[in-house]
N, C-alpha and C positions, 0 to 999 in steps of 0.2 A: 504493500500500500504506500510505502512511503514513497518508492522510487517513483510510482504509479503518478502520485502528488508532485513531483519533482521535474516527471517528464511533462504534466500539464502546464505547470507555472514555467519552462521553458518555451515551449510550444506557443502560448499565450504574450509572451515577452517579444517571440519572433515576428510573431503576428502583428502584434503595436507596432513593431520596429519598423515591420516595412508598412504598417497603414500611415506610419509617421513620416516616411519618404513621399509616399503617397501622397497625401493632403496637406503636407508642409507647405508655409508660406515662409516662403525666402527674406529676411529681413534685409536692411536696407544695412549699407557699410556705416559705422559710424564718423559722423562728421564733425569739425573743431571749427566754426567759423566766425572767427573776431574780426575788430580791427589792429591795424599793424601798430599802432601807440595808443597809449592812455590819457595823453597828456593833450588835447584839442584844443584847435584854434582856430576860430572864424578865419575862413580867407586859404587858407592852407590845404592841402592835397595830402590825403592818406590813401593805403589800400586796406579792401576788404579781404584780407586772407582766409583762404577756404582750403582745406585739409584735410585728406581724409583718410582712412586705414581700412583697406579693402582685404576681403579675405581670402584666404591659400586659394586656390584655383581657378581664381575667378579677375574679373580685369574692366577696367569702365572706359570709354572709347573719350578720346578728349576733343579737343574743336577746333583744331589747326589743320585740317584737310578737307577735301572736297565734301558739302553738305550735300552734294547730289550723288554721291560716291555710293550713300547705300543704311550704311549705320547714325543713330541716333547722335548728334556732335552735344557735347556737354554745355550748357543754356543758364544763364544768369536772367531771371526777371524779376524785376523790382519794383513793385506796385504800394501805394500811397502810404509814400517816402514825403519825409521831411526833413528840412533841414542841409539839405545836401542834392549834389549832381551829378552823375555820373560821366567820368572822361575817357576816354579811348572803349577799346573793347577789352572781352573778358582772355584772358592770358594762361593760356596751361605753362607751369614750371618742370621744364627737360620732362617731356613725354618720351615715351618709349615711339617706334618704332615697326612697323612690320607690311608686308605684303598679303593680302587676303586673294584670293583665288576666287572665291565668290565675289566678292564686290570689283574683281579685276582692278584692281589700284591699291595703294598705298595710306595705309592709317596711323593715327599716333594714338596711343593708351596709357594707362596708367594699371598697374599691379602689384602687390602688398602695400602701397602709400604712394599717395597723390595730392596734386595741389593743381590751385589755381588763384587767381589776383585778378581784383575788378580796382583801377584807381578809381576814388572819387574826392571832390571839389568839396569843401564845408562852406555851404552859407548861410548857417544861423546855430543860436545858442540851443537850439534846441535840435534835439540830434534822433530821428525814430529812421531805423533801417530795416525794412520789411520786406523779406523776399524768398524765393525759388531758386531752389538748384535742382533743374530736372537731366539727367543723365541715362544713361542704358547699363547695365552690368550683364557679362556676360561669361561663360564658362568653357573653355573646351575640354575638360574633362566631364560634365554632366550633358552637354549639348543643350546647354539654356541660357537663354537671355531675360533678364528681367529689367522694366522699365520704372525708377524712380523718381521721385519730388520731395526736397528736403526743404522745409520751411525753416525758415527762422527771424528772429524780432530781434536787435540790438538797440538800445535806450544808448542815450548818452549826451552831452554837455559838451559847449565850446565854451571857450575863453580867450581873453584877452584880446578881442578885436575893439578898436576905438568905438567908444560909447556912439557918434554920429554913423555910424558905419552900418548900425545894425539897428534896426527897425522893430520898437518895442512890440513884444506879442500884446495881440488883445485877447482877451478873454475868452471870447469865440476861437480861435486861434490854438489855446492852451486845452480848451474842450476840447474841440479836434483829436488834440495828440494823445490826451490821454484816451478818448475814446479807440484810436487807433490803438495803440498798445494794449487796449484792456477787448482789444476783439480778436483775441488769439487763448480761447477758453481753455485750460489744460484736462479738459476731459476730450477735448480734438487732438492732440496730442495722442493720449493715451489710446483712441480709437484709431490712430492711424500706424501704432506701434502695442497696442494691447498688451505686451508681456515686456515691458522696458527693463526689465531687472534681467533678462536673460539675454548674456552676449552673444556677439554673432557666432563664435564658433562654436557655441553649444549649437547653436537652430543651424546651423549649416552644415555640422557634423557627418548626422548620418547618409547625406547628400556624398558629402565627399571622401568616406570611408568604406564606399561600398567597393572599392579596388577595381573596377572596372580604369578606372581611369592608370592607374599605374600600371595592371597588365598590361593595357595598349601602348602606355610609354614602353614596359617592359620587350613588349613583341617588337614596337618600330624597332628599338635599340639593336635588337638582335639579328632582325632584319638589315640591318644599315649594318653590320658587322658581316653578314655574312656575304652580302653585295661585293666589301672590300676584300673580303678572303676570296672571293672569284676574279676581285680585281686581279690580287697579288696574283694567282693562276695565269689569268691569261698575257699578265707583262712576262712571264716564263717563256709565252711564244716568239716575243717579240724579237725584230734581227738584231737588238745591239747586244739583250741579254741571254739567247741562245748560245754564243759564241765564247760564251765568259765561262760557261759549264767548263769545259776541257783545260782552260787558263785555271783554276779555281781546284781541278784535279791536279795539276803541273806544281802548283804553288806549295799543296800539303803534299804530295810525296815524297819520301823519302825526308819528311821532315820531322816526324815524329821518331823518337827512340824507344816508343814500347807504344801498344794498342790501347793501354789506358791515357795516354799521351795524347794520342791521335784526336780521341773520342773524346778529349777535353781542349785540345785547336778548335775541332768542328765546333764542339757548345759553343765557345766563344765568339770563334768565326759566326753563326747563327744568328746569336743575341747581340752581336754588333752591328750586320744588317737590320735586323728590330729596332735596336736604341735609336742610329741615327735615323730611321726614317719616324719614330715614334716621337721622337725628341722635334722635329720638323710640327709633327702633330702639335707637341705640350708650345711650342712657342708659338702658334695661331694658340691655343686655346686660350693660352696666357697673356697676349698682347689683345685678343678681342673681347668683346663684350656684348650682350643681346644687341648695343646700340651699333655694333658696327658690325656684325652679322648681318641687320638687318636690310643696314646701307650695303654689304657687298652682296647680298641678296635681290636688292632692289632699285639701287638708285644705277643710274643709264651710262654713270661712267665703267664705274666696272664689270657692268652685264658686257658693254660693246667691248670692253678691253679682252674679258674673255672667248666674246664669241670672235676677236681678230686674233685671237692665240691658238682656237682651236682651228680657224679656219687655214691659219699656218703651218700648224701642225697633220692637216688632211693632205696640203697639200706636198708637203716633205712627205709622207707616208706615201702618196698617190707616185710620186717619183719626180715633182717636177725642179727638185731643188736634193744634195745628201745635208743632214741636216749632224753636226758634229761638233763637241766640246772642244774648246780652246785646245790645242796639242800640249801645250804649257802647261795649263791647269793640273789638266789628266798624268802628266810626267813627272811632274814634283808630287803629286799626292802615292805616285804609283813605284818610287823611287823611297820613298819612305818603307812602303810592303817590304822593299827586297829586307830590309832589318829585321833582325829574329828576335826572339821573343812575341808576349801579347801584343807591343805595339805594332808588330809588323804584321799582327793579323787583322788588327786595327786597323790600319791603312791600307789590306787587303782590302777589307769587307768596304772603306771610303771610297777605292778606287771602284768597285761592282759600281754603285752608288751612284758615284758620277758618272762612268761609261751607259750605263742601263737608263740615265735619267733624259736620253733624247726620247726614247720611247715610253718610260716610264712617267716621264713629266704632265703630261695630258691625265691620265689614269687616276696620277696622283694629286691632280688639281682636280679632278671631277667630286673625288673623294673631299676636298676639306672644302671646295665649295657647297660639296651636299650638307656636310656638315654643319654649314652656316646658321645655325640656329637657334644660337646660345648658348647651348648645353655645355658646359667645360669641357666633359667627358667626353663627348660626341667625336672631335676631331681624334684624340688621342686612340679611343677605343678604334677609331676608323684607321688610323694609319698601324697600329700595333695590329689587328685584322689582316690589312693589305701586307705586312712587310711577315709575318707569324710564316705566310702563304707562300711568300718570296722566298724566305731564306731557307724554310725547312729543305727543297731539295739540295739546296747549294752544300746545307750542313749535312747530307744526308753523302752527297758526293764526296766531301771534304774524307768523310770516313768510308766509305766504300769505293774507294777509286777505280775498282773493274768493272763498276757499271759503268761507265765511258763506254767501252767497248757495244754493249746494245744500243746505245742513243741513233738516231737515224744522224746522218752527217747533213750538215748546212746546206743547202740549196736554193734551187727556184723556191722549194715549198716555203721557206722563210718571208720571200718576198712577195709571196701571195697574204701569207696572213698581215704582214704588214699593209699589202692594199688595203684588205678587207677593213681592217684598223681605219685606214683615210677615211672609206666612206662613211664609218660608223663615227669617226671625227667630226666628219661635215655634219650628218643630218643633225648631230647633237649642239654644233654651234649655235643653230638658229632658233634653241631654246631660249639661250641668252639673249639674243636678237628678241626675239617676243617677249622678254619679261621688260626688257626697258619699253618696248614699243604700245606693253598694255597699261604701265606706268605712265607713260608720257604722251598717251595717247596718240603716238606720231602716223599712227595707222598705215603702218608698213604690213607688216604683216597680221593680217584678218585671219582666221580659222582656215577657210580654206586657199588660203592661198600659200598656207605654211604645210599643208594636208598636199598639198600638188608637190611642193617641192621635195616632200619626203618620200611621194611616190617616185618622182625621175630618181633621186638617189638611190634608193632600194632595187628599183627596175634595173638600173644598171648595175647595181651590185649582183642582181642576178646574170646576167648578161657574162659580167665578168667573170663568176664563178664556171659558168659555161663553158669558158675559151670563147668566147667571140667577140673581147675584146684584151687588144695587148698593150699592155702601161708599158714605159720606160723600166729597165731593168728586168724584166717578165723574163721566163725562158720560156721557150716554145714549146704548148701545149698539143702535144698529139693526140692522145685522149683525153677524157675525163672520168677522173677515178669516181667510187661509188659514194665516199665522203664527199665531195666536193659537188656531185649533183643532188644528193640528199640537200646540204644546204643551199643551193641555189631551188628547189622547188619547197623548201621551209621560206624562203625570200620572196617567193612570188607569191606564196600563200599571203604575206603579210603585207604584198603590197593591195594583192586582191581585198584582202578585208579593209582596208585602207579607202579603196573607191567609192563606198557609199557613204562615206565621210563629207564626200563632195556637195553630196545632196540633202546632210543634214542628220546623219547616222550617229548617234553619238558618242559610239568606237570607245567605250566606257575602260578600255582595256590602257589608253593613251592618255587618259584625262589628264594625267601629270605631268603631260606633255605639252599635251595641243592647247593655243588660247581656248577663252570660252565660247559658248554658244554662240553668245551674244554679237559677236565678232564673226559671226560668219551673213556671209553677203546674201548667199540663195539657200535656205534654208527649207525645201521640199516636202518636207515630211510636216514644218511646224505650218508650212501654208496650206498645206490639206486637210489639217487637223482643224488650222480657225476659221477653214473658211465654209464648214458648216453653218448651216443656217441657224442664228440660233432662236431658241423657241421650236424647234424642230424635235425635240425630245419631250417624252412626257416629264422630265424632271424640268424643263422650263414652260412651268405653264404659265409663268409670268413674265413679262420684263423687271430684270432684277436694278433692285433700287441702288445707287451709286456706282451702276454697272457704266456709267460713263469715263470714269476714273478709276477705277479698280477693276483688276482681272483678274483670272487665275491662270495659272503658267499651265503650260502644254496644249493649249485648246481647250481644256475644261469649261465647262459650265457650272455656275453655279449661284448664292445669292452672297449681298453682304450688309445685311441686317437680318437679325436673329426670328424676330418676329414672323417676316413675310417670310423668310424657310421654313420656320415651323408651319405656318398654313399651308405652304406648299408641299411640305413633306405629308401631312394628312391630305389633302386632296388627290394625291399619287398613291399613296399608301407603300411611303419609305420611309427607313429609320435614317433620321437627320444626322451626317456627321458634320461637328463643329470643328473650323483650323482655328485656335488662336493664334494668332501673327503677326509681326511688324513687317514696317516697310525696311529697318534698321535690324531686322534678327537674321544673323549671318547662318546660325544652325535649322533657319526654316526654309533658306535657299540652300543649305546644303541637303534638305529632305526631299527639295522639289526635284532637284536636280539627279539626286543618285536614289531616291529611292519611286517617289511619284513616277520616273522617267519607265518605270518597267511596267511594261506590257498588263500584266499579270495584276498588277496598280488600278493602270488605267482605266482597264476593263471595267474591276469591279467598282470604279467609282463612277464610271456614265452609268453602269445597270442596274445597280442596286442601291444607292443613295442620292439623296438629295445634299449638297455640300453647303455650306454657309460659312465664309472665311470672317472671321471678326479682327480688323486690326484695332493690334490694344495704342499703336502708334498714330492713327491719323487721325489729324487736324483739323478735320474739316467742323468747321462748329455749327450744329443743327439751329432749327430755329428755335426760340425764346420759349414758345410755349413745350418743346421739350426737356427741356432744363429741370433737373432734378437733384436733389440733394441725397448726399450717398450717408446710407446706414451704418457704411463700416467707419469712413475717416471724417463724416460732417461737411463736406467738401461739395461745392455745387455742382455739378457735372456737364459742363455744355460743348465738348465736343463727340465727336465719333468715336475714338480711342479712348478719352476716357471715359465711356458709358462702358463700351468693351471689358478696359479694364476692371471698371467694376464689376461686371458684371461676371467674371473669369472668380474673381476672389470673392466675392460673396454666393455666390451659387455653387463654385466648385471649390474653394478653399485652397485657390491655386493662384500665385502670378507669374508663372514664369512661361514661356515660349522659345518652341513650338508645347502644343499642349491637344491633345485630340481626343474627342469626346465623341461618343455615339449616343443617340437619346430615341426613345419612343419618342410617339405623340402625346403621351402622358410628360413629357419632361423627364421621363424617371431615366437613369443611366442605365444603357445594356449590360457595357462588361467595363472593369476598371480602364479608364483613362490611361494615355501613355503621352511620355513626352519625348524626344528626340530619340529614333530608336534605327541605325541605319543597316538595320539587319531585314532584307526584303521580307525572307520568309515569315519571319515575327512580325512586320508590318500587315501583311495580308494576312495571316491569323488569327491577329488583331480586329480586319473587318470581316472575316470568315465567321468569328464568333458573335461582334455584330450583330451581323445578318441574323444568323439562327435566333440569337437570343430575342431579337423581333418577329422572325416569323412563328417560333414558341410563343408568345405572346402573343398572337394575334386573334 
């Protein structure tokens, strides 16, 4: 019995635990917002310092980039203010940095502590500072964004401006202010924060200890490790460092005086290749910072410097140029090896290093450019990967020197794989071309015009695996071996899946490649989709209201007010699925895009539901006579987002987005709510059980 009692009261704890992920509302970061002195003086210029301490995972988008870019820009409004004027605009202090892929451009943020500065002008003794900070916070490890408004009232006194100078308060005047200060009730307070004793990382806790978010850190990590241990493989094929194996056998023979000798050159030989390339790693890790990761990630100087290094590098591979280390360099460092002892294994393993780095150099720039993304760890683990990969044969040769003997000798075959290398150089270039061009909008390269040029490059990489085309340096192809046409009809496979790209395919396989959607000129597939009639389904038996300005992505139909879907969902006799959404939620265009975009999606959202998108973001302010006062925060409600909003956290006890809701025509919910979920089959599950659980009802 006792256990019996023990396994309930667990069971039961589990149960809170996840209805408390469930119906949790996300508190807001807390804010410090004074002025920058205490000491005030008519006539004089202070700032309002605004400061804030945001929590582990989570990040607020700040307001020094494009407002049409996509996400919410962080908002200073200051309503019946006295005493004071506001000068310039509002100022974010050293934002961070980064490129979003969804919004196709460049953003600035703030993560663990943020600030921002509004100056303002004092002109009078009486000082009432009354205002809004409405911001967005958002998450990539939970896939949620939530939109907030942080009120606050500062009282305060000027002095010492000349008696003539300042214009005695009247009476009326002095009512006023008190009345404004005294219309900020602390039981509005309290309803717009209900549990003020409990910190944010208590209420965001279980949010962010569910380890979803660390394993996917965990899998990139490991992923991005083993990417560079394939790297480190394939610079083994490469001509400068094939040719090092047999130099590298010459060097330990007969240099060791016993076998356990031997087997302790090679270690060292090994982890010498390691250190110095790993060491190459720790100094990017150590001299960069998220802030400059994200500039060499994003800003147009060093995208274009890359993509004219790789495109030098294609063409030294292709054969148009031998591309070779200073003779000098490579002689003094390789003049040191002849010395015995560890340093002269040392300046073994410096010389591989430098000879292997004509062909190595691309490889290992691709590598700590991927890397670019803050993480200390990232580069070091990526170059310790690449170099583990490298050296283990070398150290493997160093002690078994009669494998020599099997290795296939130098040839044409070298200078083939070095083509193959050009062309995989080139197409790769013109990644960096497109990240400056979607940043800088210089509309060079569009989707499919970057889609075309990866096709001629691959086409001819097939071509040339063929024999029917001969580079400079090629030896003459009499046949074609069985590896070499395997990969050339693997090439043409992938230029073929490539071709309905053209027309708007969205080749889900490349996306980390190709610009976005958005960026493609003839787009085929989305003009068939919208250009149904719409009202042509029974799910539009109305023209939906604010359908002049809002849409839904892929062709969809649907409405965007709550109301007229719910009528319309009982006149069809469909269970109503609700999107909450912003125009600003990066994780709700990440849903539309990779997960909405499947078929399997699609389907069941034209046949069996009626859809109503609610954004909690838009501004559109209805008329007067819709204006309501909200129950939770006392707060009048007069736009379109914030009725949404409300209406997301008092009905569902939710604010965050994406957030997706199925309802009868009772109102009543089908199946538990989910919020960003980009696992297809669990999304269509999701409306699978929906459905049933409505047509069971009916």
């Amino acid at each position: 019995m006792p256990n019996t009692l023990k396994l309930l009261v667990c069971l039961t704890f589990l149960i809170l635990n996840n209805f408390s992920v469930f119906a949790q509302i996300i508190s807001p970061p807390r804010w410090d917002i004074r002025l920058s002195k205490t000491d005030l003086v008519v006539g004089e210029e202070v700032e309002l310092v605004m400061q804030t301490e945001i929590p582990p995972n989570w990040y607020i988008y700040s307001n020094d980039f494009d407002p049409d870019l996509g996400p919410i820009l962080t908002e200073l409004v200051l309503e019946d203010s006295l005493g004071l004027e506001r000068t310039g605009d509002l100022r974010a202090i050293e934002p961070k940095r980064k490129y979003e892929d969804v919004w196709d451009g460049e953003v600035t943020y703030f993560d663990d502590r943020g600030e921002f500065r509004q100056s303002i002008q004092l002109t009078g003794e009486e000082i009432l500072l009354r205002g809004t900070v409405i911001y967005q916070m958002c998450s990539e490890v939970t896939g949620l964004c939530v939109n907030f408004e942080e009120d606050f009232v500062i009282e305060a006194k000027a002095e010492g401006a000349p008696d003539d100078s300042i214009p005695s308060e009247s009476e009326n005047d002095e009512q006023k202010v008190e009345a404004l200060a005294q219309d900020e009730p602390e039981e509005n307070e309290e309803a717009y924060n209900p549990e003020p004793e409990k910190t944010i990382e208590e209420d965001i806790l279980p949010i962010e200890n569910d380890g979803e978010g660390s394993d996917r850190s965990m899998a990139s990590m490991m992923g991005f490790m083993l990417l560079a241990f394939l790297g480190g493989l394939a610079a083994l094929l490469t001509p400068c460092v094939f040719p090092m194996i047999p130099m590298t056998v010459t060097f330990f023979t007969g240099r060791a005086k016993s076998r356990a000798q031997g087997i302790k050159n090679a270690f060292v030989y090994g982890f010498s290749i390691i250190g110095i390339y790993t060491l190459a790693g720790t100094l990017v890790a150590a001299t960069q910072g998220p802030e400059f990761a994200n500039w060499l990630s994003t800003h147009w100087l060093p995208n274009v410097f890359f993509f004219l290094i790789f495109i030098f590098f294609a063409l030294a591979f292709l054969g148009l140029f031998e591309l070779n280390l200073p003779s000098s360099l490579v002689n003094k460092v390789d003049a040191r090896g002849d010395k015995g002892g560890l340093t002269g294994i040392f300046f073994m393993a410096f010389t591989l290093v430098l000879v292997s780095f004509s062909c190595t150099g691309p490889i290992v720039g691709s590598i700590l450019i991927a890397s670019a993304g803050g993480e200390i760890l990232q580069p070091i683990l990526g170059m310790f990967a690449f170099s583990l990969a490298f050296a283990i044969p070398f150290a493997l040769f160093a002690i078994f020197p009669e494998w020599l003997n099997s290795l296939p000798k130098s040839g044409g075959w070298l200078n083939s794989v070095k083509v193959v290398l050009g062309f995989l150089e080139l197409a790769l270039a013109f990644k960096f071309l497109s990240i400056a061009d979607q940043v800088y909008h210089w509309g060079l390269l569009d989707r499919d015009i970057y889609i075309v040029i990866w096709i001629v490059i691959f086409a001819f990489l097939g071509f040339y695996l063929l024999g029917k085309i001969r580079l400079p340096n090629d030896s003459p192809t009499e046949h074609v071996g069985v590896p070499r046409l395997l990969l050339s009809m693997a090439t043409f496979v992938f230029v073929v899946y490539m071709i309905p790209g053209l027309w708007g395919a969205p080749l889900k396989a490349l996306s980390g490649y190709l610009p976005p959607m958005s960026g493609h000129d003839f787009n085929l597939i989305k003009t068939i989709r919208e250009s149904s009639t719409p009202g042509s389904g029974d799910s539009m038996a109305e023209a939906p209201k604010y359908g002049d300005f809002l849409h839904f992505p892929h062709g969809l139909e649907g409405y965007f007010d709550y109301e007229q879907a719910l009528a319309v969902a009982k006149k069809v006799n469909k269970p109503l699925f609700i999107d909450f959404t912003g125009h600003g939620c990066v994780n709700c265009r990440e849903m539309e895009a990779k997960v909405w975009i499947e078929q399997e999606v699609l389907r069941r959202f034209e046949e069996d539901f009626v859809m109503v998108a609610l954004y909690i973001d838009e501004r559109y302010e209805l008329p007067e006579s819709e204006w309501y006062t909200s129950e939770y925060d006392g707060k009048v409600k007069k736009t379109m987002g914030k009725q949404n909003a409300d209406f997301q956290i008092t009905r569902f006890n939710n604010n965050a987005q994406p957030y997706y809701v199925i309802l009868d025509h009772e109102e009543q919910v089908l199946v538990e709510p989910i919020g960003y979920e980009s696992n297809v089959s669990r999304f269509v599950d999701f409306l699978d059980r929906g459905k049933k659980a409505f047509e069971q009802r009916d």
